[in-house]
DSSP file (Angstrom, degrees, kcal/mol; ACC not computed):
  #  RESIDUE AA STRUCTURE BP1 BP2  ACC     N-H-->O    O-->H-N    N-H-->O    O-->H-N    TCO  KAPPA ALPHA  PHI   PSI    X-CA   Y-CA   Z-CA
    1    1 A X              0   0    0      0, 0.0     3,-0.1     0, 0.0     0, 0.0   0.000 360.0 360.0 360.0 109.0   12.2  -46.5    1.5
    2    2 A X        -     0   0    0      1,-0.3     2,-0.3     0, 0.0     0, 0.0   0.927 360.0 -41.1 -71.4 -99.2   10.4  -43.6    1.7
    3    3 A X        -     0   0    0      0, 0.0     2,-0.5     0, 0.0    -1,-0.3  -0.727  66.9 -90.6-124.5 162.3    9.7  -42.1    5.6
    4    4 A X        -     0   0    0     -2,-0.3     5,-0.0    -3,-0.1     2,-0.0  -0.892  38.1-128.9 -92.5 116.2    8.8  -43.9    8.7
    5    5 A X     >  -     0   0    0     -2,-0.5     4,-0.7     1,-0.1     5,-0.3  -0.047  27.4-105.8 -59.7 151.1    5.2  -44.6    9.6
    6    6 A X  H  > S+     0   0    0      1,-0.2     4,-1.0     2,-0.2     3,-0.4   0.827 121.2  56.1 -44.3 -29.9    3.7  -43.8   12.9
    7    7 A X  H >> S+     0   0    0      1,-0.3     4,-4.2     2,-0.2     3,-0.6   0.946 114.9  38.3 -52.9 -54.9    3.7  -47.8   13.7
    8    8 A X  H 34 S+     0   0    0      1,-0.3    -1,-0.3     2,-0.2    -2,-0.2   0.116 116.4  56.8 -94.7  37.8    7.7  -48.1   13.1
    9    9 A X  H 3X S+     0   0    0     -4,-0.7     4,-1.9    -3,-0.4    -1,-0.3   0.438 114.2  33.8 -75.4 -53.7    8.1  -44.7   14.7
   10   10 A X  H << S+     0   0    0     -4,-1.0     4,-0.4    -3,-0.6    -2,-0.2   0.614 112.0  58.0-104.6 -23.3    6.5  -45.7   17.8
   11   11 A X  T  X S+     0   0    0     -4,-4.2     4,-1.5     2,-0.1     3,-0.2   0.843 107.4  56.1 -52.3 -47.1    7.8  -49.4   17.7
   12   12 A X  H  > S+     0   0    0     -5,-0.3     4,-1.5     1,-0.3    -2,-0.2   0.904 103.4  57.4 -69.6 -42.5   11.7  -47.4   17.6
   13   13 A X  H  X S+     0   0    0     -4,-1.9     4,-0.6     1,-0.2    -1,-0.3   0.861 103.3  46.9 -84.8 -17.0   10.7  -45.6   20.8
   14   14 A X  H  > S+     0   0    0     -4,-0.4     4,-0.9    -3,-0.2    -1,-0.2   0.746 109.6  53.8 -86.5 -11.2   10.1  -48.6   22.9
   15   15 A X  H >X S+     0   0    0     -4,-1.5     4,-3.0     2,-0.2     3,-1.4   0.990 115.7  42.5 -28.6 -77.7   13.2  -50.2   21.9
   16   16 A X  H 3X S+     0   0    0     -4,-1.5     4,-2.9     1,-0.3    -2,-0.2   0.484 113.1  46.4 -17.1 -49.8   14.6  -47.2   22.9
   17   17 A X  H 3X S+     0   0    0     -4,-0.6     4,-1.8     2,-0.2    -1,-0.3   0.777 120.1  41.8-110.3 -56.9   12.8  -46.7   26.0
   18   18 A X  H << S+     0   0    0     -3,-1.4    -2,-0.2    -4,-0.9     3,-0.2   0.949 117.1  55.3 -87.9 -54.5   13.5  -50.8   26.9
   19   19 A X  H  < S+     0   0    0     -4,-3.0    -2,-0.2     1,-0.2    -3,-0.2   0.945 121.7  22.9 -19.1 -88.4   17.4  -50.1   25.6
   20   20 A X  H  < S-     0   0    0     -4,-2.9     4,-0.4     1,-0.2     5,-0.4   0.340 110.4-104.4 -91.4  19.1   18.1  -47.4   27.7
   21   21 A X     X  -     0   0    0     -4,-1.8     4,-1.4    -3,-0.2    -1,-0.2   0.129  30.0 -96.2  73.9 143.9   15.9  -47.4   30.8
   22   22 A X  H  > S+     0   0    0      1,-0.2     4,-1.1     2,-0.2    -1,-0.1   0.869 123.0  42.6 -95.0 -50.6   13.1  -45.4   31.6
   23   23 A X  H  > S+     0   0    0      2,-0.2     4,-1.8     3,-0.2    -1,-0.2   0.651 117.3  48.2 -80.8 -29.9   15.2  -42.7   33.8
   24   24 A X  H >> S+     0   0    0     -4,-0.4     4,-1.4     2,-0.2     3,-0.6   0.987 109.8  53.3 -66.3 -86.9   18.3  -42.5   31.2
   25   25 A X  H >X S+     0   0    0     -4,-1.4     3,-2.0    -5,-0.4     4,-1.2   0.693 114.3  37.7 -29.4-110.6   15.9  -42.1   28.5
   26   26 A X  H 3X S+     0   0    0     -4,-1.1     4,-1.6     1,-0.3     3,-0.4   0.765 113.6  55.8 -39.1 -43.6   13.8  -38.8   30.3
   27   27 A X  H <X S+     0   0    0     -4,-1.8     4,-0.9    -3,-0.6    -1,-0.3   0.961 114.1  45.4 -75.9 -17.3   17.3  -37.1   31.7
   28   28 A X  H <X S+     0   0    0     -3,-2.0     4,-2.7    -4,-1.4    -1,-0.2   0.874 110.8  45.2 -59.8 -30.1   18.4  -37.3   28.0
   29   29 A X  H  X S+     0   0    0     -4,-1.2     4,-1.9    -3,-0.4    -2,-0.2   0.963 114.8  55.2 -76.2 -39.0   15.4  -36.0   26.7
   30   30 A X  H  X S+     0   0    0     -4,-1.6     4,-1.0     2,-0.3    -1,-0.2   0.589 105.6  46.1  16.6 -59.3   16.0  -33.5   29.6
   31   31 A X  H  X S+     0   0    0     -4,-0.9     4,-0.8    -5,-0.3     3,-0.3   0.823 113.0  56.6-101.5 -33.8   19.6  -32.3   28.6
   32   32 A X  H >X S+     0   0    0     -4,-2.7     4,-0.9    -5,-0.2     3,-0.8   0.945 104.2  51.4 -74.9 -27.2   17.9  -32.0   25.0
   33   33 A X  H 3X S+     0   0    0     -4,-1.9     4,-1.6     2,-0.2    -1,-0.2   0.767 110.8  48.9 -33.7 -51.6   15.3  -29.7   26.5
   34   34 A X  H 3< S+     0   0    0     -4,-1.0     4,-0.3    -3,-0.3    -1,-0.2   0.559 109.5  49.0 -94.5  -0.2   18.0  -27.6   27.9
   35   35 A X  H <X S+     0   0    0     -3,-0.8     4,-0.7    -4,-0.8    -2,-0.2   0.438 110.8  49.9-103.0  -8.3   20.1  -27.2   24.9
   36   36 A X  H >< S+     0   0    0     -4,-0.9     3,-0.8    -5,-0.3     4,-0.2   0.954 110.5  52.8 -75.7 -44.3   17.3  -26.3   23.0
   37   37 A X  T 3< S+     0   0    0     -4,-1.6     4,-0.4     2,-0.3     3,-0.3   0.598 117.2  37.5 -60.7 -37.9   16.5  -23.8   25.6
   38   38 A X  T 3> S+     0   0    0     -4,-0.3     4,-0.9     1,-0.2    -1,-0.2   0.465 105.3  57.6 -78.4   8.8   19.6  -22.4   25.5
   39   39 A X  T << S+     0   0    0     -3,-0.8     4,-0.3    -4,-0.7    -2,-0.3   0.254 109.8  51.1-117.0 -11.6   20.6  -22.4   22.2
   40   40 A X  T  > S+     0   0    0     -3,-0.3     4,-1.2    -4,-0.2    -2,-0.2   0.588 108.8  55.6-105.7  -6.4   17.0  -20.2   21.8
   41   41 A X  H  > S+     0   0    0     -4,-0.4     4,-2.7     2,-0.2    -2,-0.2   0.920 110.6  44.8 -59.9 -50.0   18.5  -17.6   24.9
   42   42 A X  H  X S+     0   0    0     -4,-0.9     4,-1.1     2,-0.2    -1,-0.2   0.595 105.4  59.1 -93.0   3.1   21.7  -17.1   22.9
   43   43 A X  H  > S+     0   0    0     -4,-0.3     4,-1.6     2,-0.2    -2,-0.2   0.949 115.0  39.5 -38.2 -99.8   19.4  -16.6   19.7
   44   44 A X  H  X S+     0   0    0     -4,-1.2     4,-1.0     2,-0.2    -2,-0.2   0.594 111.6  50.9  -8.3 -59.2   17.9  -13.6   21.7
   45   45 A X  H >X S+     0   0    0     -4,-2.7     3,-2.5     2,-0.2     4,-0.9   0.957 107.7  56.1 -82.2 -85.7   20.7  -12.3   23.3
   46   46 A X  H 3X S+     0   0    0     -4,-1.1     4,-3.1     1,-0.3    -2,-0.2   0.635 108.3  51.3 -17.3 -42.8   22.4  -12.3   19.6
   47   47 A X  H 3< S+     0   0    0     -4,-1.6    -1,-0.3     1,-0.2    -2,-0.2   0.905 104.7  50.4 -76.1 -27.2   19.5  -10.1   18.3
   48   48 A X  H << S+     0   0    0     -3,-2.5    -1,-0.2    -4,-1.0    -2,-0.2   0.908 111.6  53.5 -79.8 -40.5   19.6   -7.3   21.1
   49   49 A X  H  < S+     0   0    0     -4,-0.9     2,-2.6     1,-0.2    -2,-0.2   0.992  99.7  72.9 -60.1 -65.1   23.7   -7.1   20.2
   50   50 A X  S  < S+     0   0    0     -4,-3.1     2,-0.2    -5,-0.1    -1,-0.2   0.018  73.3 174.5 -36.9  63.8   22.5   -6.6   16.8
   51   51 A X        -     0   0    0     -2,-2.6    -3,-0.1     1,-0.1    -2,-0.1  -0.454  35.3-119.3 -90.7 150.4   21.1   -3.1   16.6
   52   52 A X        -     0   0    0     -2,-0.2    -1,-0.1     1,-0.1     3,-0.1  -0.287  38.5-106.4 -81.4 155.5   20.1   -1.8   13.7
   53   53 A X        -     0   0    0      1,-0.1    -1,-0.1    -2,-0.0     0, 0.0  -0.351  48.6 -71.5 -80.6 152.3   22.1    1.5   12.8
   54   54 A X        -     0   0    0      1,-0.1    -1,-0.1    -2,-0.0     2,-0.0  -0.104  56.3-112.0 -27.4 125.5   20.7    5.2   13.0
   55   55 A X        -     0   0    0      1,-0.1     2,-0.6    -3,-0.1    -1,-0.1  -0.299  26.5-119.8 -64.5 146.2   18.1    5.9   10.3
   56   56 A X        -     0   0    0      1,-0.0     2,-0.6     3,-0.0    -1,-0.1  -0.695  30.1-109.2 -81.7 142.2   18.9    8.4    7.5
   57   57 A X        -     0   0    0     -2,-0.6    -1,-0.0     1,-0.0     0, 0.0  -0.520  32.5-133.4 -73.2 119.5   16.9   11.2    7.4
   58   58 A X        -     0   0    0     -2,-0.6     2,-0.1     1,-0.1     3,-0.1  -0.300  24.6-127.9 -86.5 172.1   14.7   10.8    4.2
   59   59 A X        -     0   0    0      1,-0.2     3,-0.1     0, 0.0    -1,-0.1  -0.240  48.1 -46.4 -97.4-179.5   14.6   14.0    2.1
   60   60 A X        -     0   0    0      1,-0.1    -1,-0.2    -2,-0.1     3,-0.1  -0.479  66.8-106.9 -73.9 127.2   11.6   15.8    0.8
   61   61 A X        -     0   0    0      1,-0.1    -1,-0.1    -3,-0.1    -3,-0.0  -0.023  40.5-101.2 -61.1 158.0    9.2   13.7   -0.7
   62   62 A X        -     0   0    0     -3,-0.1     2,-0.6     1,-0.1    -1,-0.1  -0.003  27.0-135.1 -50.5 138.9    9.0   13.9   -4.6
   63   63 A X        -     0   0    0     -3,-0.1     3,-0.1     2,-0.0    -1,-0.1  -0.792  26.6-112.1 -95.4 160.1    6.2   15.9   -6.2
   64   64 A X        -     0   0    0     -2,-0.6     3,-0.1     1,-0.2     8,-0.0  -0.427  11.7-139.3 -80.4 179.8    4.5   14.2   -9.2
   65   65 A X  S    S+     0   0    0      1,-0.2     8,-4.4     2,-0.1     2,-0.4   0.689  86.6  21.5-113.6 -49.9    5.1   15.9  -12.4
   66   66 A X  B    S-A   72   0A   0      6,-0.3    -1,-0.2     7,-0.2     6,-0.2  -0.767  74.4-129.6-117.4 170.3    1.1   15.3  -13.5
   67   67 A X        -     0   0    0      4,-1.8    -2,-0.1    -2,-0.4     6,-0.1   0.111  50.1 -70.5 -84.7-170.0   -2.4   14.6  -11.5
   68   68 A X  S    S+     0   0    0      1,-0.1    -2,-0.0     2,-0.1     0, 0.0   0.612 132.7  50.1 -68.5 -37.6   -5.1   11.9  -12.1
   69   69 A X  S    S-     0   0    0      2,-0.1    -1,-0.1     1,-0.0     3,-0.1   0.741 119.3-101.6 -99.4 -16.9   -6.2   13.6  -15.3
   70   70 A X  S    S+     0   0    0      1,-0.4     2,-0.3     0, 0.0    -2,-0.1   0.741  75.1 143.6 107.2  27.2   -2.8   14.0  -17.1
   71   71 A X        -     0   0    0      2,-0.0    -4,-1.8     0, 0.0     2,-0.5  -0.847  55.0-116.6 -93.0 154.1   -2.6   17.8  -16.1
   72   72 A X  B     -A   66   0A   0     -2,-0.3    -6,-0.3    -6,-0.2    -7,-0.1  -0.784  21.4-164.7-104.1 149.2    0.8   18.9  -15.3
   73   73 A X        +     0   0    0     -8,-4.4     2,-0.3    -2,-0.5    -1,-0.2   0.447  61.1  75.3-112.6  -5.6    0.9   19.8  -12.2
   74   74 A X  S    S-     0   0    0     -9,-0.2     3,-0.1     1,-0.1    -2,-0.1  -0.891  72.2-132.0-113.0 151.5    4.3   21.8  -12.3
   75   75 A X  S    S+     0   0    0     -2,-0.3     2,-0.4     1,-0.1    -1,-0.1   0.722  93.6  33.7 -69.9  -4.4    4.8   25.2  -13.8
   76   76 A X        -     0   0    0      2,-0.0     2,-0.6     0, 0.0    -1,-0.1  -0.947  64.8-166.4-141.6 117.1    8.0   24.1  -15.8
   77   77 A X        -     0   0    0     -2,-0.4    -2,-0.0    -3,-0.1     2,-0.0  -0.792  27.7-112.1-127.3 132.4    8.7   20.9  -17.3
   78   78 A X        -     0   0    0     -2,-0.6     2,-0.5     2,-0.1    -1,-0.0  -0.368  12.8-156.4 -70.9 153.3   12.5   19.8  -18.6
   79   79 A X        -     0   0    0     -2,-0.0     2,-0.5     0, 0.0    -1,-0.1  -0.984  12.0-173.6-107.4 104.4   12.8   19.4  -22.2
   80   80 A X              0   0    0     -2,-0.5    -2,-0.1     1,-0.2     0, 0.0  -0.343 360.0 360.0-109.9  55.2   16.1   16.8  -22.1
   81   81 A X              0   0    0     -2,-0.5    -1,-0.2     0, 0.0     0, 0.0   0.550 360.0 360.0-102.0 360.0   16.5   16.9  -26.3
């Protein structure tokens, strides 16, 4: 049994519907509406408490050591042997 087709999808909600009454049935769907709705407020509110910390101050960018053509582009270049 894979997934449920639109048919037995839409047969299960008029059981439902016949089950619980037509007014039960919407103030539940209702109270799920307003926990979704608050459960995406206290999402929100989490992110504004979350502040991101002070940036460091980046340092001076790098120069490259050569150009486009392979010239080097500084007058002194380390030897590490």
């Amino acid at each position: 049994m894979g997934s449920f087709s639109p048919i037995h999808l839409l047969v299960l909600a008029v059981v439902a519907i016949l089950l619980l009454g037509g007014g039960r049935f919407s103030s539940l769907m209702g109270d799920v509406a307003k926990g979704v709705k608050n459960f995406k407020k206290g999402m929100a509110e989490q992110d504004e408490d979350d502040k991101p910390a002070k940036r460091i101050e980046s340092q001076k960018q790098a120069e490259p050591a050569f150009d486009r053509d392979g010239n080097a582009t500084r007058d002194t270049l380390r030897d590490d042997r």
